[in-house]
N, C-alpha and C positions, 0 to 999 in steps of 0.2 A: 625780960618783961618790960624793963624799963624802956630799950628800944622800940617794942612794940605801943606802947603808951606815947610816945612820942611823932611814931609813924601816924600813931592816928588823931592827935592833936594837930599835927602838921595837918593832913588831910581837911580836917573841922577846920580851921584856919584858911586855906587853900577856898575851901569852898565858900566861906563866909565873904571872903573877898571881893569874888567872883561875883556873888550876889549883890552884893554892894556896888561894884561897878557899874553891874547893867540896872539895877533902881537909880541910880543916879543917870547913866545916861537917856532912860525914859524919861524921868523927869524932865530933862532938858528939851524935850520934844517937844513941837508945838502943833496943834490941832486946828488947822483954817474948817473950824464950824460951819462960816457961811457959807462955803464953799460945799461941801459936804451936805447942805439943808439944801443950795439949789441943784445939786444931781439928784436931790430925793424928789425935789419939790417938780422934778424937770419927767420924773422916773412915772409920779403918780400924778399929773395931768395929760403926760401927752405916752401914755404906756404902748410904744412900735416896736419892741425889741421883736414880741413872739409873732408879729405878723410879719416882718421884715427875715427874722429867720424860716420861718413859714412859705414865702416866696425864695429865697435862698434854698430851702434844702427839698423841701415839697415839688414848686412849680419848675425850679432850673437844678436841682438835682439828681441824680451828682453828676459833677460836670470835669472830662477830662482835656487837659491841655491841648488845642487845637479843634476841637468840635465845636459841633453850633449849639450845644447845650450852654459851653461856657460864651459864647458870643452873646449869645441871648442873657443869661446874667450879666456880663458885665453892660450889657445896652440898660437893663433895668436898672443895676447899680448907678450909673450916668443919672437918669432918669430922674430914679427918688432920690437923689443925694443932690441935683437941682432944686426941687421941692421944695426941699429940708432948706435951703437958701447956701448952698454950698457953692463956692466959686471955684475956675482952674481944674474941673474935673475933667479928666482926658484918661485912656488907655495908654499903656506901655506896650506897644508890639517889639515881638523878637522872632527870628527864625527859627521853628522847632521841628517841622518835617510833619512827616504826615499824621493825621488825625485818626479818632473812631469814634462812630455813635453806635447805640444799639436801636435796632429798631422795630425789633419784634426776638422774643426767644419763649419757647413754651416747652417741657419734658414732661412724658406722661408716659407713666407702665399702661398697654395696652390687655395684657392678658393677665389671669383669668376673669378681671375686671378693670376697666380704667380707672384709675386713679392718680391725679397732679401730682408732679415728682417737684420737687425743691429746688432751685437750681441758681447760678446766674453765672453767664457768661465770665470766661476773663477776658480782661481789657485785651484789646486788637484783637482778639480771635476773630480769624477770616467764615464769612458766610459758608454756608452750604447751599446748594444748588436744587435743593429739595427737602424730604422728609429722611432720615437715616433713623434705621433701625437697628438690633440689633439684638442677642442673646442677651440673658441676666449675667453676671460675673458676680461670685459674693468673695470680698474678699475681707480677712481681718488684719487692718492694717493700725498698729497701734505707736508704731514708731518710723522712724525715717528709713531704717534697717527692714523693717516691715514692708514701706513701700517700694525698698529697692526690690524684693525677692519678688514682685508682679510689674515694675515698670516698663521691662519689655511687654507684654503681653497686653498692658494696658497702653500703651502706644500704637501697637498694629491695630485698635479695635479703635482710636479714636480718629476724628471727622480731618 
């Protein structure tokens, strides 16, 4: 008993410490206020956060490495970051190999009634040369082990 009394005194002790240490090193912390009042002050007269990511993810989104999506962003980025009174703004080029945009993709069950299928392309997937069609497949895929037991079958049928 007595060592269990003591295990847990240490522990209260232990903790107590602890807490003391980090009150005392908060206190030592100091708060640059004005600093802090002009991000607020800077935040509620000139509020561009939600229009700027707006053009960002809206107008030039989304954009993958090497297309003209992300050219187009960063010529904007350029653009309003002069604006804003920004000097020294320039792009980083590097060689990364070939690009991909999308430029149109639509999926639609045609029978017994049409109705918009949900879809979006994955990144590089090559065109198609027309309309493909094709049978229903229903499959219940719930696990990775799931999707191997149809991944042949769904390969022969894809574009």
């Amino acid at each position: 008993m007595k060592k269990l009394t003591a295990v847990i005194l240490l522990g209260i002790c232990a903790g107590w410490l602890v807490t003391t240490a980090q009150s005392q090193q908060r206190a030592e912390e100091t708060v640059d206020l004005g600093t802090i009042s002009a991000i607020r002050a800077e935040e509620l007269s000139h509020p561009q956060v939600m229009d700027t990511v707006s053009w960002l993810a809206d107008v030039y989104g989304p954009r993958l490495t090497g297309t003209p999506a992300l050219r187009q962003a960063a010529d904007w980025a350029q653009k309003t970051m002069g604006e804003w009174g920004l000097t020294n703004i320039h792009k980083e080029s590097w060689k990364f190999g070939k690009g991909w945009s999308l430029d149109r993709f639509n999926a639609h069950m045609t029978e017994p009634q049409i109705s918009p299928l949900i879809g979006y392309p994955k990144s590089w997937t090559p065109g198609t040369s027309g309309t493909i069609t094709g049978d229903v497949i229903r499959v219940d895929i719930n696990s990775d082990a799931d999707f191997e037991k149809y991944a042949a079958s769904l390969q022969e049928r894809s574009c």
